[in-house]
C-alpha positions as CSV (number, residue, x, y, z in Angstrom):
1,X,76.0,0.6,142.4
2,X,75.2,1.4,138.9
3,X,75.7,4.5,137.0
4,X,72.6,5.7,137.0
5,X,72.2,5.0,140.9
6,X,75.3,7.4,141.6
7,X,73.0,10.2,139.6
8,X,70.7,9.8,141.6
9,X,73.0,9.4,144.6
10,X,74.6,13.0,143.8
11,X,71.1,15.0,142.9
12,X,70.5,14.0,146.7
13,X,73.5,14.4,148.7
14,X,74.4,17.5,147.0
15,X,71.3,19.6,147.8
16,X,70.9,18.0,151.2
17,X,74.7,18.7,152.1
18,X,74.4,22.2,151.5
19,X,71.1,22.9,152.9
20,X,72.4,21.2,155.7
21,X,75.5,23.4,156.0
22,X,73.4,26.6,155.8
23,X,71.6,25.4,158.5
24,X,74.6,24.5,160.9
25,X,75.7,28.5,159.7
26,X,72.3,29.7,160.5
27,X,71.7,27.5,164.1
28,X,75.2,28.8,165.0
29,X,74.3,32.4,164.6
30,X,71.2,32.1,165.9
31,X,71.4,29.3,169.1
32,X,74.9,29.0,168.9
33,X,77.8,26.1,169.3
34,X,75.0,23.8,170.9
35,X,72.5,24.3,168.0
36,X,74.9,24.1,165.3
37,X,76.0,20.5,166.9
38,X,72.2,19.6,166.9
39,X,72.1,21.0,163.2
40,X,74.8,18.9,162.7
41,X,73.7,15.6,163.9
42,X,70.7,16.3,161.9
43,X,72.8,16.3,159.0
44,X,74.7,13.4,159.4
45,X,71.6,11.6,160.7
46,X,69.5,12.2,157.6
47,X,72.6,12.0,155.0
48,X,73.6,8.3,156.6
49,X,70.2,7.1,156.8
50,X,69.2,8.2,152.9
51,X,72.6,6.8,151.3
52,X,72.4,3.6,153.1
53,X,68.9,3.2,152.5
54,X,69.7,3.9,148.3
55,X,72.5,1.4,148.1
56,X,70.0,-1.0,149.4
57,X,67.5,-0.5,147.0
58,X,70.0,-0.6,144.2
59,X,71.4,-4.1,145.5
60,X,67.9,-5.5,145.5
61,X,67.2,-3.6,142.1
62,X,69.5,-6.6,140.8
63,X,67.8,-9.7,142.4
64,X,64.3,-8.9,141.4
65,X,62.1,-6.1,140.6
66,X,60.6,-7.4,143.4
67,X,63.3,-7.6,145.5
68,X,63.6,-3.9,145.1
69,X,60.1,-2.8,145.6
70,X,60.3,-4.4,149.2
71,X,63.3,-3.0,150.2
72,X,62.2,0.4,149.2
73,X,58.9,0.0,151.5
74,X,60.6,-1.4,153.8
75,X,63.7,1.1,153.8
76,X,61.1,3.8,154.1
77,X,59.4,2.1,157.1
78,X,62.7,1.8,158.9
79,X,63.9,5.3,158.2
80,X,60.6,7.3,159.1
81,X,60.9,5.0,162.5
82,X,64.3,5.1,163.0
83,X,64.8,9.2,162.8
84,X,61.2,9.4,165.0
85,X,63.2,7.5,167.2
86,X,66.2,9.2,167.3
87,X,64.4,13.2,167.6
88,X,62.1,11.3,170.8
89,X,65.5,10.1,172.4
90,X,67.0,13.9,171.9
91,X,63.9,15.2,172.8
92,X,65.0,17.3,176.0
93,X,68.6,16.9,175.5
94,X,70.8,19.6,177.2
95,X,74.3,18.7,174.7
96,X,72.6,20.0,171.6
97,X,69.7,22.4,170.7
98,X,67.3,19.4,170.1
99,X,65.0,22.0,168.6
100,X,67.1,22.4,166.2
101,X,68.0,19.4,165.2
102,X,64.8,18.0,165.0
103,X,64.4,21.2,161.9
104,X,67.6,20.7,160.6
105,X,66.7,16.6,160.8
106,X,63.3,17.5,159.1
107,X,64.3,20.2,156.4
108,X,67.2,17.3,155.2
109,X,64.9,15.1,155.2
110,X,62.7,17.0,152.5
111,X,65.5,18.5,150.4
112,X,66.9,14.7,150.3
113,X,63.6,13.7,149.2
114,X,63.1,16.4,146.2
115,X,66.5,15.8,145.1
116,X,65.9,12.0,145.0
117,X,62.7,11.9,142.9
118,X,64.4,14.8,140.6
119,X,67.2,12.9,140.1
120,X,65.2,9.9,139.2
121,X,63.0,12.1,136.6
122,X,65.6,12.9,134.7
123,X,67.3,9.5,134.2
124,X,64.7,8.9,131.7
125,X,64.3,5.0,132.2
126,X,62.2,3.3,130.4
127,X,58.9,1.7,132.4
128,X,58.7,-1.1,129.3
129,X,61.2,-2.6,127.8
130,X,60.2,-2.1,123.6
131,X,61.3,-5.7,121.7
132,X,60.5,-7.9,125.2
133,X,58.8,-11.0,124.5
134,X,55.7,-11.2,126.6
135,X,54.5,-15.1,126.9
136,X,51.0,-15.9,125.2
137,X,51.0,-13.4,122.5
138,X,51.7,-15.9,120.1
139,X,55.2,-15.2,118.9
């Protein structure tokens, strides 16, 4: 992973880790041991998911812009089907409050997401790259 990937890495885990842990605090309180083990999984669930799914971008990101585009799409695609699967297979589950972790699962979800596309803003990459040669200009 590159530097700037680990940024990015951190301005999502971060926010996501302690959200989660307010919520594991907050479903124990309020559902007690079961929801805070559903909160739990949740977190764990979402955090796994996200960081596997970012080091597999950045691995493409070196093959190919291409590379990387498709492995985003298709990272997203797996995710989103992947955790739909995952709360339908808890749905109903008598371990864990699986109302809870599908909230928990879902407010991760979003906090990893806003911390991701803030972390990327403020890399500050460049979209062109300013002396490139581009072919038939006449150089």
């Amino acid at each position: 992973m590159q530097a700037n990937d680990v940024r990015v890495l951190k301005g999502a885990a971060v926010p996501t880790l302690v959200v989660g842990l307010v919520a594991v605090i907050v479903a124990a309180v309020l559902s007690g041991a079961g929801g805070a083990l559903g909160a739990g999984i949740g977190v764990v669930l979402v955090a796994a998911f996200f960081t596997v799914s970012l080091v597999v971008v950045s691995w493409a990101g070196r093959i190919s812009p291409m590379a990387m585009m498709t492995a985003a799409v298709v990272g997203y695609i797996v995710k989103v089907l992947a955790i739909m699967a995952a709360l339908n297979a808890f749905d109903g589950t008598t371990v864990f409050d699986s109302r809870v972790f599908a909230l928990a699962t879902i407010l991760c979800t979003l906090t990893w997401t806003v911390g991701e596309m803030r972390g990327f803003m403020k890399l500050k990459l460049l979209y062109v790259e300013p002396d490139a040669e581009v072919p038939g200009r006449g150089r």
